[in-house]
SERO-4910 file (N, C-alpha, C, O; in steps of 0.05 Angstrom, whole numbers):
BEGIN
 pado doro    nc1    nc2    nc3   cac1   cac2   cac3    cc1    cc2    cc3    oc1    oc2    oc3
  Unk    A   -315      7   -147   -302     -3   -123   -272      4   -124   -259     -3   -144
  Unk    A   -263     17   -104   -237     22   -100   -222     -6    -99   -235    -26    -92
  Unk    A   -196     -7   -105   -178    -26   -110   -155    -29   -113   -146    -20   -134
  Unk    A   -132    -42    -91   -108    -34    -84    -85    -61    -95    -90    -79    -78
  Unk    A    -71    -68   -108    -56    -91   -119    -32    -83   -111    -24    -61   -117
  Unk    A    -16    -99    -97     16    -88    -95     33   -122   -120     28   -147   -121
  Unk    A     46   -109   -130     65   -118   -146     94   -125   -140    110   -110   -149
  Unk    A    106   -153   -123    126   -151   -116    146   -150   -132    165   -135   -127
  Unk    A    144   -167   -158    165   -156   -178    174   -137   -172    193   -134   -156
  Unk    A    157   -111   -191    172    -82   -192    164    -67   -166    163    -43   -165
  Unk    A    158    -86   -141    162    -66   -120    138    -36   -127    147    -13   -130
  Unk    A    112    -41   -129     95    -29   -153     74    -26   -132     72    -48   -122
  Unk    A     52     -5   -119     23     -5   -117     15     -2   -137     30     10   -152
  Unk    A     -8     -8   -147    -27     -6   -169    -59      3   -145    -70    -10   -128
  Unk    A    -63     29   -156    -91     31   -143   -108     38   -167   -102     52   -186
  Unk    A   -131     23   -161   -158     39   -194   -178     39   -188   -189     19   -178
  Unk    A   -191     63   -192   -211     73   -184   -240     69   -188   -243     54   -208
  Unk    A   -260     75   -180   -287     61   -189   -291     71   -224   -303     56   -239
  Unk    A   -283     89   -230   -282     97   -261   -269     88   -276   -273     90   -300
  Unk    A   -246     72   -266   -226     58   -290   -195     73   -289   -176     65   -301
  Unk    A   -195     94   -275   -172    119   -272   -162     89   -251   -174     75   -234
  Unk    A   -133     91   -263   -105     76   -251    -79     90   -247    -65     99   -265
  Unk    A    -74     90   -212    -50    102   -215    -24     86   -207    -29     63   -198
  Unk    A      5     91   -209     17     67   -200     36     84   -177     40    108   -181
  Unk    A     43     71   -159     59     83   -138     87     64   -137     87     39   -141
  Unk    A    108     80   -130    126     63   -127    133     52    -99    128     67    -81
  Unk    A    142     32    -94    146     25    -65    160     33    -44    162     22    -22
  Unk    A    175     64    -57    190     68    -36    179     78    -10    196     77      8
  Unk    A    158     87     -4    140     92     18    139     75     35    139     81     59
  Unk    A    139     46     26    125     26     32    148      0     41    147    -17     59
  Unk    A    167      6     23    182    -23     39    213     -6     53    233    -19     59
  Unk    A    210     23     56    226     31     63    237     26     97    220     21    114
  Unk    A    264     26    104    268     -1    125    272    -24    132    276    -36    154
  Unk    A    269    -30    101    268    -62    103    247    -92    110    250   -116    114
  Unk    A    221    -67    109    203    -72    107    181    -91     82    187    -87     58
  Unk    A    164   -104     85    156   -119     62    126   -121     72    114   -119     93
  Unk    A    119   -125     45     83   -117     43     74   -141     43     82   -159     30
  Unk    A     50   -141     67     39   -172     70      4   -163     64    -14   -179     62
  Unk    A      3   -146     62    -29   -143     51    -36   -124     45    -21   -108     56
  Unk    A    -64   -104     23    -74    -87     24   -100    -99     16   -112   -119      6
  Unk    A   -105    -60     36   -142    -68     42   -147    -42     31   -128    -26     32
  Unk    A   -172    -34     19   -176     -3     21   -202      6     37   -224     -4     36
  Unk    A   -194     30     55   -217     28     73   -229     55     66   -215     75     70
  Unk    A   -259     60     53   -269     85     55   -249     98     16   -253     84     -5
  Unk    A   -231    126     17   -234    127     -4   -198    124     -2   -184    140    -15
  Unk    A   -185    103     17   -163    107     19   -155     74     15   -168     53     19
  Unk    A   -126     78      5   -110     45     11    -91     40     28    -68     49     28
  Unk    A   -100     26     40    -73     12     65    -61     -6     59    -74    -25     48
  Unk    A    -35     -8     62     -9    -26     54     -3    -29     89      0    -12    107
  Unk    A     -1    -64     88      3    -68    111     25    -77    111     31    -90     91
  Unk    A     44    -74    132     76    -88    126     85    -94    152     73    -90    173
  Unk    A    107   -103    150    119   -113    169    154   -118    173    166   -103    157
  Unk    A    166   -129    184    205   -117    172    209   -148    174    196   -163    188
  Unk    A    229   -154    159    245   -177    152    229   -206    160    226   -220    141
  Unk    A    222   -214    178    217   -243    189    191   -242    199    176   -261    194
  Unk    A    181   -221    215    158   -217    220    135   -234    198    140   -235    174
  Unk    A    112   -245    210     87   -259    196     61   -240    207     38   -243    198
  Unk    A     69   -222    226     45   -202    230     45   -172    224     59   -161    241
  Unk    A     35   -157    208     39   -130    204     38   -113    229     24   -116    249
  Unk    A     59    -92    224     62    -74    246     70    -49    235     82    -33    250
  Unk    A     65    -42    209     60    -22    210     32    -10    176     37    -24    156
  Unk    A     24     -2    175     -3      6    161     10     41    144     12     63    154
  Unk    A     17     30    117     24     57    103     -2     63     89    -15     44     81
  Unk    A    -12     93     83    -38    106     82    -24    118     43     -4    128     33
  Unk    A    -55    104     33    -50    132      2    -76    137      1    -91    122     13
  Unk    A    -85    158    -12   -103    170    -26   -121    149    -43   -121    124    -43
  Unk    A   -132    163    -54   -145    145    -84   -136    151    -99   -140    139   -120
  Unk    A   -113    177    -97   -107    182   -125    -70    178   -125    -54    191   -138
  Unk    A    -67    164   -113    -36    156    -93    -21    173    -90      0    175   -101
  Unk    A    -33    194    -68    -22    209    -61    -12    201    -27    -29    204    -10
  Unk    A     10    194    -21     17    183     -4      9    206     30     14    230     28
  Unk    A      0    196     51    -21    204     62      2    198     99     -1    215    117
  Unk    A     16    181    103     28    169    121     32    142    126     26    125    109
  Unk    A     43    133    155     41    112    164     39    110    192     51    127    205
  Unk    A     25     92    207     17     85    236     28     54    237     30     38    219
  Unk    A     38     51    269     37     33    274      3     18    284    -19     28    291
  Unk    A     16    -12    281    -21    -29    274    -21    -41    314    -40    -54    322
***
């Protein structure tokens, strides 16, 4: 089972793979803007980081990685 952990400490994705292969991503993708991570889901063979900017309590925008964190984009939600 695919599996996505974000790390607010070091500002950190952690994704690991159904084999045990772990990669770590750094957050600049992800909280860039001023942005901050309120959830990940992984859908299919990908992980979504859902975020949102400063005060916001609902995500509005959805950053895309790989399985192997290869950073993929971002959409608004």
């Amino acid at each position: 089972m695919l599996l996505g952990m974000w790390d607010e400490g070091s500002k950190t994705l952690t994704i690991r793979r159904p084999n045990g292969q772990t990669y770590k991503v750094p957050g600049t993708y992800i909280t860039q803007g001023g942005y901050r991570v309120l959830g990940v889901e992984t859908v299919g063979n990908e992980v979504h980081v859902l975020t949102a900017p400063g005060t916001n309590i609902r995500p509005s925008r959805r950053v895309k990685f790989t399985d192997s964190g290869i950073y993929k984009g971002s959409s608004g939600i």
